[in-house]
N, C-alpha and C positions, 0 to 999 in steps of 0.2 A: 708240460716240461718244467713250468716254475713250482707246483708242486712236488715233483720228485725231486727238484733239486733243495727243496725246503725241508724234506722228507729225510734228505742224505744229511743238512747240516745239525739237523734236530737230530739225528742217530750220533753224528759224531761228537757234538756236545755232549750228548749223554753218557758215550763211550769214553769221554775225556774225563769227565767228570766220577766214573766209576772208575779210572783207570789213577787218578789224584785221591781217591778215598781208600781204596784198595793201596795203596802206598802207602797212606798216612799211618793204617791199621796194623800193617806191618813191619814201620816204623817203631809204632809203639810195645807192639808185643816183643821184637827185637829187644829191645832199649829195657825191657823189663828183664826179660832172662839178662841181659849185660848186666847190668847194675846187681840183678840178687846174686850173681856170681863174685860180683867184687866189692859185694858187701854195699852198697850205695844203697839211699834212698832214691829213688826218682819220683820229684815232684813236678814235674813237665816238661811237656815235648812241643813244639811248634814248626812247623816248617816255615823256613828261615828266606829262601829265595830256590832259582834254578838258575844254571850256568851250564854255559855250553862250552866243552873244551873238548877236545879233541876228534871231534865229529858226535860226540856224543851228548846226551841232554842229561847232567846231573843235578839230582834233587840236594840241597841243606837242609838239614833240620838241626836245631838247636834244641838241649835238654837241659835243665837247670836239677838238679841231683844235693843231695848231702850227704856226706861220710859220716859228721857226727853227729847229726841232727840241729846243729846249732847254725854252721854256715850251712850257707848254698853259694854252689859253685855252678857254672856252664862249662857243656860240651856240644861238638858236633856231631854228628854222623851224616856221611856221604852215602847216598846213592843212586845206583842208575837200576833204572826202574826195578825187580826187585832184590837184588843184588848188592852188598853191602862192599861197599870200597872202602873207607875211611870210618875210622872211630878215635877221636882225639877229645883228652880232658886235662885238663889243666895240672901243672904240679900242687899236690894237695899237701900244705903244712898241716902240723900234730901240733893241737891248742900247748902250752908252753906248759907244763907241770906245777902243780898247785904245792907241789916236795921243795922246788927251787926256790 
């Protein structure tokens, strides 16, 4: 009996663990069409923390991006498992004119 039940935790660590990679990868490929659509760089993604609100288990991930290649800025993305809820970035100023 202690081996099948050694047997069940070792599946679901694994399962857990394909189930946290398989999110992260789909994070990223996300976050890539985001940003080539609105023109950003994206230069990283990390998952940030999990929270739990409202019966449900949602992932953060934070991505650090640039518009002009000069700054980097951060943003979020929300999800619950693979499902995209949230996508927030910061308001982005325009470098000040070298005309002015």
């Amino acid at each position: 009996m202690t081996e099948l039940l050694g047997l069940l935790a070792i599946c679901l660590l694994g399962a857990g663990y394909w189930h946290v990679r398989r999110q992260s990868e789909f994070a990223r490929h996300w976050l890539e069409r985001y940003c080539r659509r609105q023109q950003f760089q994206l230069l990283s993604v990390y998952r940030y923390r999990y929270v739990w609100k409202k019966g449900r288990l949602l992932a953060q991930f934070r991505f650090e991006f640039s518009h002009d290649g000069l700054q980097h800025n951060e943003g979020d993305l929300w999800l619950h498992g693979l499902k995209v809820l949230d996508v927030s970035v910061p308001v982005l100023r325009e470098p000040p004119s070298p005309m002015l």
